[in-house]
Each structure stands twice: as C-alpha cells, then as structure tokens.
C-alpha positions as CSV (number, residue, x, y, z in Angstrom):
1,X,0.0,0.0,0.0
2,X,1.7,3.4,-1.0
3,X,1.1,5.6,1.3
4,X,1.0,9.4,0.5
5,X,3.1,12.0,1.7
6,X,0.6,14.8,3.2
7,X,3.5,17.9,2.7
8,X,0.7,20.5,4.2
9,X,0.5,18.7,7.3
10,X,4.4,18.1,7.7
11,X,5.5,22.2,7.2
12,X,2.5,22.7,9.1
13,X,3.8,21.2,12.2
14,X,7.5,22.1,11.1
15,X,5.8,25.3,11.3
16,X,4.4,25.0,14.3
17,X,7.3,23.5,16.2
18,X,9.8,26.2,15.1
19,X,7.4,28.7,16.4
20,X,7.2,27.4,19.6
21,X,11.1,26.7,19.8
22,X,11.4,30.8,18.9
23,X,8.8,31.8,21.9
24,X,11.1,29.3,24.2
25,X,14.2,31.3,23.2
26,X,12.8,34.7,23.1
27,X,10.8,34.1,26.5
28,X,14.2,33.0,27.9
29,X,16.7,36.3,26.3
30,X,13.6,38.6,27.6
31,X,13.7,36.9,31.7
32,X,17.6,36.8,31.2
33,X,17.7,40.5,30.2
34,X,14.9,41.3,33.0
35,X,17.5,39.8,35.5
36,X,20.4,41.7,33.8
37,X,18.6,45.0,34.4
38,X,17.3,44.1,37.9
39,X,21.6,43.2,38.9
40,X,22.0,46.6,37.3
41,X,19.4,48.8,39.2
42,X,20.0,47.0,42.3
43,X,24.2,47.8,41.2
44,X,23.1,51.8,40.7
45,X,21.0,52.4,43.5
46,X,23.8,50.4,46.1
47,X,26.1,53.2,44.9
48,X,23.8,56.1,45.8
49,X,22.9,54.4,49.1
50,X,23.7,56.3,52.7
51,X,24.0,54.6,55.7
52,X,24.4,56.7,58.8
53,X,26.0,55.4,61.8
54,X,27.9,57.2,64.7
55,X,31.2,58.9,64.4
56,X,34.9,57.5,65.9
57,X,35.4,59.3,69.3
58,X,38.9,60.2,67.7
59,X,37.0,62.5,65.0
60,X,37.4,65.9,64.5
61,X,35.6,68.4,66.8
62,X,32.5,70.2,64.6
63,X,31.2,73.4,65.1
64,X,27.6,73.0,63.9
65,X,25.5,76.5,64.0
66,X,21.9,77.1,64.3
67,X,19.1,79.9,62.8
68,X,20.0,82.2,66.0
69,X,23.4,82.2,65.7
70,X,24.4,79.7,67.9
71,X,26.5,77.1,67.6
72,X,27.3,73.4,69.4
73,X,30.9,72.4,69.2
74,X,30.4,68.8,69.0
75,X,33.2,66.0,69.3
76,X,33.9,62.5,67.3
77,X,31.2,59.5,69.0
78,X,29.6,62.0,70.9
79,X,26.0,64.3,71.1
80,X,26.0,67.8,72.2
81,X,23.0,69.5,74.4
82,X,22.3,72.4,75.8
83,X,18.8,74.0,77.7
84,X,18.3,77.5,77.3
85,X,14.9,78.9,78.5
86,X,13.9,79.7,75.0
87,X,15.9,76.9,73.3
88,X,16.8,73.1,73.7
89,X,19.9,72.9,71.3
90,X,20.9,69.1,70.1
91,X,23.5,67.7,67.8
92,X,25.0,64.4,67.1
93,X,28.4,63.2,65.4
94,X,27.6,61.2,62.5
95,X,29.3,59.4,59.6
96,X,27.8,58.3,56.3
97,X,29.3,54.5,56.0
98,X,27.6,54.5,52.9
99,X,28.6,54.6,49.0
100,X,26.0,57.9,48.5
101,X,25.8,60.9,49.8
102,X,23.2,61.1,52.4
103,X,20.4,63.8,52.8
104,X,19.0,64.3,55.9
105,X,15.3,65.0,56.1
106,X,13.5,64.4,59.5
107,X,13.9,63.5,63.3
108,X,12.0,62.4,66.5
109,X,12.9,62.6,69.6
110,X,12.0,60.2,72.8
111,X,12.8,61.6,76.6
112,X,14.1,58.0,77.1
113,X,16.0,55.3,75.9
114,X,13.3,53.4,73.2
115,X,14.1,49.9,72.9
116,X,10.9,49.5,70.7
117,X,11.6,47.2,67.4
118,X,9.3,49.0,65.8
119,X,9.2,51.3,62.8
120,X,8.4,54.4,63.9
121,X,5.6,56.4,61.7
122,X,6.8,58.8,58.9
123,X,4.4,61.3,59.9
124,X,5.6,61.8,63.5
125,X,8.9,63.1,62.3
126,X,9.9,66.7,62.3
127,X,11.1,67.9,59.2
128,X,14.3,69.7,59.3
129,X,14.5,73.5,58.5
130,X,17.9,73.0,56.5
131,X,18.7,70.5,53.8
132,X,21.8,68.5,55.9
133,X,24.2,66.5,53.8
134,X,26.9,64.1,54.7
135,X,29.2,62.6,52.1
136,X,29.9,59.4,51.8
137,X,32.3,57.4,53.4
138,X,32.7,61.0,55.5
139,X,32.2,63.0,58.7
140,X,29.1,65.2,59.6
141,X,26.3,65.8,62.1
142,X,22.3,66.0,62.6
143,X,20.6,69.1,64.5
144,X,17.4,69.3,66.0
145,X,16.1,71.7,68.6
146,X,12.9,72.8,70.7
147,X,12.1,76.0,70.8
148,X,8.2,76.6,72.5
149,X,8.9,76.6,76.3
150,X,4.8,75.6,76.7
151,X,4.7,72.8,74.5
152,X,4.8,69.6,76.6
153,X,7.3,67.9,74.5
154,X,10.3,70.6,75.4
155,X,9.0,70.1,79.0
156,X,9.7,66.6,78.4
157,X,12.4,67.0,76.8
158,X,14.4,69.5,79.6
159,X,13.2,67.1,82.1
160,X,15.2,64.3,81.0
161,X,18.0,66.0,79.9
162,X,18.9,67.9,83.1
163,X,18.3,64.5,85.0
164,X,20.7,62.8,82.7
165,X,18.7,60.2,81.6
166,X,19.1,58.1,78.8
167,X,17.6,59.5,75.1
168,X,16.7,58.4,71.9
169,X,16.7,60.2,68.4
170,X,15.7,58.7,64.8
171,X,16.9,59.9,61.7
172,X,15.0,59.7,58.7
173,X,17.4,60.3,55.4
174,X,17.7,58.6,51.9
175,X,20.1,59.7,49.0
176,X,21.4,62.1,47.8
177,X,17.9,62.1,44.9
178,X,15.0,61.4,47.8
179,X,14.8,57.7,47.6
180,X,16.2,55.0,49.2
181,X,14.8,56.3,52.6
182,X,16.0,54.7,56.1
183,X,16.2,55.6,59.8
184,X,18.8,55.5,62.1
185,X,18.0,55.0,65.8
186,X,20.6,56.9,67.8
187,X,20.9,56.1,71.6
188,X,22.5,59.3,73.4
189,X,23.6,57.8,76.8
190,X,25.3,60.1,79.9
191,X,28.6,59.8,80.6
192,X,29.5,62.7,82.5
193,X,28.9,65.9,83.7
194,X,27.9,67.2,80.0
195,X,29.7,64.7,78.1
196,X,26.8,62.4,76.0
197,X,27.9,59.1,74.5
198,X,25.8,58.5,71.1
199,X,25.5,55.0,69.4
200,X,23.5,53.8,66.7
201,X,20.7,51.1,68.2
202,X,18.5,50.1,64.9
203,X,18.3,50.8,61.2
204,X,14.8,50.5,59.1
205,X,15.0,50.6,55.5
206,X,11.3,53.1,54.1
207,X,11.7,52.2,50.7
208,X,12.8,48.7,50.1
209,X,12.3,45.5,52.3
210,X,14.0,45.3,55.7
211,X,17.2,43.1,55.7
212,X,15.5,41.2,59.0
C-alpha cells in the first residue's frame, strides 16, 4: 500500500514546532535581560545608598551652627545638648558608612532610651528646617532643637536632659535624589557631667524590604 506523503501537514507542524522553539528562546533572552537590568538597578542604587552610623570618638571636633546664631561644638562618637529657656539645642556626630551621599530629612525625639523594634511612623517626624548632607564614606552631624517653652514635648524633653537620663533620636534620610529612605536610631547615653555618648541602636529601611 503506498502511502502518500501529506506535505501541508508536515511544514504545518514544522511550522508550528519552530514557532514554539522561537517563543522558548525569546521568553528565555527577555527573563535573562529582566535579570540583567534588575543586577544593574540594584548595582546603581547600592552606589547612591547612605547609611548613617555614629562617628569615631577620635573625629574631628565640629562646630555646627543654628538659625540664631548659635552654635554646638560637638566631638567625634559624641552628642552635644544644651537648655536655654527659649531653646533646647541638640547635635549628634555622625558618619555616612555608605557609598551615596546622604540627605537628611526628618527626626523624633523620645525623653528616654526606646528599645521598641518597631518602625516608627513617617508622619511623627519633624522635618528639618535646612537641607543636611553628609558625604559618603565622610564626617558630619544631625541638629534638631525645641524652641516653644509651653509645648509639653520641650518640658519633656528638659526634664530628661537635666536629670541625665538616657535619650533616643531617629533619623529619617535617603540619598542624595529622595529615595532610598532609612532611619537611624541613635541612643545618646550620659557619661558625665555634659559629656553624652551617642551610638547607633537600629536601622529600618522606608523604601525597600527590611534586611531582618
């Protein structure tokens, strides 16, 4: 019996098969090239990424100045306070140990030393009233201050620094373009008579998934 050759049928299916072999192969380059760009996003925003942490106490001694002209001379690993009665004056010896600069945005204060492990809310920051920078892989320094003698938190806040207790400041920054946002927990501990140790407790990343 002779059997005849149906040719339709056959580049039909070759067809059909090479088709499907070139959606194997481009589904393949186009995943391979979505990893390629994720590696090089991931790449470019690691090299714009701050990451504050607290100075060496062998740093240089800063002079950081305020809107009323006056001004905390702060040294390496340490936090500098002072209560006036129509100002509560802070700073704190930093250093970016990141590969971006970083740009400071917001702080909270706590009359206390906050051991929480939780995030603190965006929206209970206070926003700073100068853009701060610190460079990477360099030296710098946050400011904050209280200046309302009614308002209950500078009541708080005088009533825990002239008993020398414990205190707690977050940082909110990100880089040196807005993103990347993360907060620093800095502990500011008594050492002496007006000498404040400060050392960084807990970092939360805003923007991208917490490494924990």
């Amino acid at each position: 019996m002779i059997v005849a050759t149906d040719w339709v049928t056959i580049s039909a299916l070759a067809t059909a098969g090479g088709t499907l072999v070139l959606a194997g192969a481009t589904y393949m380059a186009v995943r391979s090239a979505n990893r390629a760009a994720r590696v090089a996003e991931r790449t470019l925003l690691a090299g714009l990424r701050p990451l504050l942490v607290t100075s060496r106490l062998e740093d240089a001694v800063q002079k950081v100045s305020f809107a009323d002209e006056r001004y905390l001379r702060v040294e390496g690993g340490r936090a500098a306070i002072e209560v006036h009665d129509d100002a509560i004056l802070m700073a704190i010896s930093i250093r970016n140990a990141g590969a971006g600069a970083a740009l400071l945005h917001g702080w909270r204060f706590y009359p206390e030393r906050n051991l929480s492990g939780d995030r603190p809310e965006l929206d209970s920051f206070t926003r700073l009233t100068r853009d701060i920078y610190v460079p990477a892989r360099d030296l710098g320094f946050w400011q904050g201050t209280f200046r309302d003698p009614t308002a209950p938190e500078y009541a708080e806040a005088k009533g825990a620094i002239e008993a020398g207790d414990p205190l707690t400041v977050d940082v909110l920054y990100g880089d040196h373009e807005g993103g990347q946002r993360t907060i620093t927990r800095f502990g500011i501990l008594p050492h002496s008579d007006r000498v404040w140790l400060a050392s960084a407790a807990r970092y939360w990343n805003v923007d991208r998934d917490d490494p924990r």
